[in-house]
C-alpha positions in Angstrom: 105.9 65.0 122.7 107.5 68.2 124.4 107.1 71.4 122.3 110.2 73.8 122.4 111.3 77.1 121.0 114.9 77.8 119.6 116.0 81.8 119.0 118.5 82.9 116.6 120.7 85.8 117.1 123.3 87.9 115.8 125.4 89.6 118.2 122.4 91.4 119.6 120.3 91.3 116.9 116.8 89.0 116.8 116.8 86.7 114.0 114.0 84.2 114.7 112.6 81.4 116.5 110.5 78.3 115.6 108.9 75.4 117.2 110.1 71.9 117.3 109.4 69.0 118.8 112.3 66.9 120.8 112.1 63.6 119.7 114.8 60.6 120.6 116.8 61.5 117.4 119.2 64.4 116.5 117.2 67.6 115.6 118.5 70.5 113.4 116.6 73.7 112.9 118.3 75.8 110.9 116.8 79.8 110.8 117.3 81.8 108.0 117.8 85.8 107.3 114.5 85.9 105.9 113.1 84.0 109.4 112.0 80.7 107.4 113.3 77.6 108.7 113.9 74.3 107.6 113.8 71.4 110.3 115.3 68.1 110.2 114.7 65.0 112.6 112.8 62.0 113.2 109.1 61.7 111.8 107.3 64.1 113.8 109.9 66.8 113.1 109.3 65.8 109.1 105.8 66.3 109.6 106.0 69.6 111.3 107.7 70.8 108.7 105.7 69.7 106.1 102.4 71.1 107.7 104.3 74.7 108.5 105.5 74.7 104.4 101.5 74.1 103.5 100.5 76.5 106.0 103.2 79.2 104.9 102.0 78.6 101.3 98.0 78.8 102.5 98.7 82.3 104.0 100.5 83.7 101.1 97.9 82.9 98.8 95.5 84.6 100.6 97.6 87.3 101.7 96.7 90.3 98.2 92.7 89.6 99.6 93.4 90.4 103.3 95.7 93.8 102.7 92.5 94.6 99.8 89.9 94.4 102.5 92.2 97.6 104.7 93.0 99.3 101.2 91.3 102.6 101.9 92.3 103.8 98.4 89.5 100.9 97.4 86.3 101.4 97.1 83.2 99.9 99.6 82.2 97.0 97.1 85.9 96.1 96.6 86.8 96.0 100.3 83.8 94.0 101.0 84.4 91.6 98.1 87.9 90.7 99.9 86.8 90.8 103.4 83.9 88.0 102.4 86.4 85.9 100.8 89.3 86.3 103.3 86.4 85.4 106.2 85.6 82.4 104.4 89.0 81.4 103.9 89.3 81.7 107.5 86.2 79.6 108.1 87.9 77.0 105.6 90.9 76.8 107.5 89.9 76.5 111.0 87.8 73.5 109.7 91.3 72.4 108.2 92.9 72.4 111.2 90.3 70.3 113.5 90.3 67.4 110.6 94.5 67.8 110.7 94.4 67.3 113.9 91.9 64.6 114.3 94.3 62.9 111.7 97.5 62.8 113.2 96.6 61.5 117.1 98.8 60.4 118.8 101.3 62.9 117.2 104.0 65.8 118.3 102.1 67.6 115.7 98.6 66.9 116.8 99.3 68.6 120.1 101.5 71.5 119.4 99.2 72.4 116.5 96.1 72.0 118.8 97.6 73.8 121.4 98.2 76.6 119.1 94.4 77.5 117.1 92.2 76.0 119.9 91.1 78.7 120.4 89.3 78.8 116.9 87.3 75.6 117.9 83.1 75.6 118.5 82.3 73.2 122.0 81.6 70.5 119.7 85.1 70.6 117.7 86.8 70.9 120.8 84.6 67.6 122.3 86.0 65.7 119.3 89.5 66.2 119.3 89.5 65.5 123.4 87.9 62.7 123.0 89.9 61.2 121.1 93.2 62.3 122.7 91.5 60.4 125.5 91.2 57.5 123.6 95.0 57.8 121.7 96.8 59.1 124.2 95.6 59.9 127.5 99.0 61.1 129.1 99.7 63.5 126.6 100.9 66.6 128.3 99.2 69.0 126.3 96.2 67.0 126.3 96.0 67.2 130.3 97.0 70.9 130.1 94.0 71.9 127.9 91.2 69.4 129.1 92.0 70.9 132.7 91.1 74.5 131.2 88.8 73.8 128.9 86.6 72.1 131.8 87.6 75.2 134.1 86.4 77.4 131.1 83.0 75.7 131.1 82.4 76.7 134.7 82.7 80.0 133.6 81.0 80.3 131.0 78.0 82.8 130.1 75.3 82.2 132.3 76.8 80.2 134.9 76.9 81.4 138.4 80.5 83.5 139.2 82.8 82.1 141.1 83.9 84.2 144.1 87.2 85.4 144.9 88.9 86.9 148.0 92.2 88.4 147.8 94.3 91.5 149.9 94.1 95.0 148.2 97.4 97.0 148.3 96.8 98.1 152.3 96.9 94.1 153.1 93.2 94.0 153.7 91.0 90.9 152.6 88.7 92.2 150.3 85.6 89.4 148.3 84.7 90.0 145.0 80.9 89.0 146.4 80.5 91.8 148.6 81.3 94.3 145.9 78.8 92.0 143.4 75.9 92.0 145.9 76.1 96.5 146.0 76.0 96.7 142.5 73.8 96.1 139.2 76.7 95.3 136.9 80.6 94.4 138.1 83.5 94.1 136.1 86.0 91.9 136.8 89.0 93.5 135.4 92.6 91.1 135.0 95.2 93.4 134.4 99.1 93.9 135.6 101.4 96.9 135.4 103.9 95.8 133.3 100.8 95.1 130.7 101.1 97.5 128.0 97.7 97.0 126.4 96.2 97.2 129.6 97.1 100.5 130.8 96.8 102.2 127.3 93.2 101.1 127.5 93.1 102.2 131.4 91.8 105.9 130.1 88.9 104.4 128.9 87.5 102.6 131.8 88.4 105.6 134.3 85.8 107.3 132.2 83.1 104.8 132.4 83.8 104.0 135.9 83.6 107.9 137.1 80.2 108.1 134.5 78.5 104.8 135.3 79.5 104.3 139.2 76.7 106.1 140.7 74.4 104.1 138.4 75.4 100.7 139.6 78.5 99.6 138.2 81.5 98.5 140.0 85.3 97.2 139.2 87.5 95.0 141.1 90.8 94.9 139.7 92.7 91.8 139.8 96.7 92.2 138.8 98.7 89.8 137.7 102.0 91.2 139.0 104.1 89.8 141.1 105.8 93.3 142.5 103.9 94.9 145.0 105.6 98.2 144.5 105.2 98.7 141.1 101.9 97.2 141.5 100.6 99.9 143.9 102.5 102.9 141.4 100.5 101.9 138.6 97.3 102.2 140.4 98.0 105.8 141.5 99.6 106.9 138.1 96.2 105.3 136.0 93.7 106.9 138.7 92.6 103.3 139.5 90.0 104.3 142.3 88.0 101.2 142.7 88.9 98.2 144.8 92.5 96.1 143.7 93.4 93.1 144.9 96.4 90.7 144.1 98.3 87.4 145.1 101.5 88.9 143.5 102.2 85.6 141.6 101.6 86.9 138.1 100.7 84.2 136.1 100.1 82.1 138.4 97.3 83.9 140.0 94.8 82.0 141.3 92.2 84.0 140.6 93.6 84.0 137.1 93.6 80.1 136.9 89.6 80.2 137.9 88.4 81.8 135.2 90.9 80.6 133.0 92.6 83.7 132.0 95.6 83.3 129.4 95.9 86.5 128.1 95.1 90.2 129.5 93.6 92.4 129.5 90.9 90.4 130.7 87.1 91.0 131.8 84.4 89.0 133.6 80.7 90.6 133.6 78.8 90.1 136.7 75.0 90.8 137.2 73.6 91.4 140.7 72.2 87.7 140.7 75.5 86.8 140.5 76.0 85.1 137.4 78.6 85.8 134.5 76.8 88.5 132.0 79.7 88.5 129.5 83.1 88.0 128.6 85.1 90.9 126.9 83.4 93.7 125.0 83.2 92.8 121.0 81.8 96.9 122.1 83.3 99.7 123.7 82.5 99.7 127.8 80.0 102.9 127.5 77.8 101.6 124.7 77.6 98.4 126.9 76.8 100.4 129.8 74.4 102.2 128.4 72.2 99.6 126.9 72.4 97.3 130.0 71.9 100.3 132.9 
């Protein structure tokens, strides 16, 4: 199966888009005003369909408790009472999902769908469902895709041992990730690019904590994902970026990027002076963390 996306336009205007899959049949997908669509092909296209109208109807009904748990205007209790029930919802549907999946191997729909809320999945969820694409379909393109980084995200996971990288900074020079780990109590790993709007509005931020914490043991080596050395090098004098930077200039298909299985930046590795991986992203801001680990 071979996922693709169609977009609708008006003139200039941005309708929609939606998946399909491109089966040995004639496909229609047919957007609408209100950005539904309604697709029509072979079995897999059928299916689709019929798993995005369930899904569609499963969001809606759950939709009144989610906008009650950020209704200021309510009170604690009543916020609370919706944020419980919208979590377990959640919980309900990402267990959903795995069984949907499990299912429907060898399907169109098994591996767009997995594709798409891996992500959710526990170790052991994600063990299942490989396994038995292995068994069902072993040349499934999506299958290969995501056993490749889901064994490249195990190398990298908490605890293990980092894996070293050496790259030029802007000046050309060949700079290791391991000599700036071995100065340093705590080294962040930071995956950005300059075209990344998230990334630079959180830049602030981590200038602060660097210029607090960097006389206290931590360190940064940025790794961008652009592939423009000139706007590359602007953005790291207009954010104040003073710590090393280093790039391939092959945006997303950094190498460095690939390693630590990186899909979506900003991005952060944590690196203790042992060398092994400390964390991956903050669920804290960077100073709290800094504070109760230095």
């Amino acid at each position: 199966p071979v996922k693709r996306m169609v977009v609708a336009e008006v003139g200039e205007e941005f309708i929609g888009s939606s998946d399909f899959i491109l089966e040995n049949t004639d496909v229609t997908v047919d957007i609408k005003l209100d950005n539904s669509c309604v697709i029509n092909g072979g079995p897999d296209n059928t299916l689709w369909q019929a798993y995005n109208e369930e899904n569609t109807k499963a969001n809606k009904e759950i939709e009144s408790q989610w906008l009650l748990a950020r209704d200021t205007t309510k009170t604690d209790a009543e916020r609370k009472a919706a944020a419980d029930q919208f979590a377990n919802w959640e919980k309900g549907r990402i267990a959903y999902h795995a069984q949907y999946i499990l299912d429907h191997i060898p399907s169109g729909v098994s591996s767009i769908l997995f594709e798409q809320v891996r992500s959710n999945f526990d170790g052991a969820t994600m063990d299942k469902i490989l396994a038995r694409m292995k068994e069902q379909c072993p040349e499934d393109e999506v299958y290969l895709a995501v056993l490749k980084q889901y064994e490249q995200s195990k190398k990298t996971e908490v605890g293990k041992p980092y894996i070293d990288i050496a790259l030029n900074d802007p000046d050309g020079k060949l700079i290791k990730v391991s000599d700036v780990v071995a100065k340093n109590k705590v080294t962040m790993i930071d995956f950005w690019a300059s075209w990344c709007g998230p990334c630079r509005r959180v830049m602030p931020d981590v200038v602060k904590a660097y210029n607090k914490y960097k006389d206290k043991g931590f360190a940064i080596v940025g790794i961008s994902l652009d592939n423009n050395a000139e706007a590359w090098k602007a953005a790291i004098k207009q954010l104040g970026m003073t710590w090393p930077q280093l790039s391939d200039l092959k945006g997303w298909q950094s190498e460095a990027a690939s390693l630590y299985n990186v899909r979506a930046i900003p991005a952060t590795i944590f690196i203790d002076q042992s060398g092994n991986i400390m964390g991956r992203e903050l669920s804290v801001d960077l100073e709290t963390m800094l504070d109760a680990v230095l």
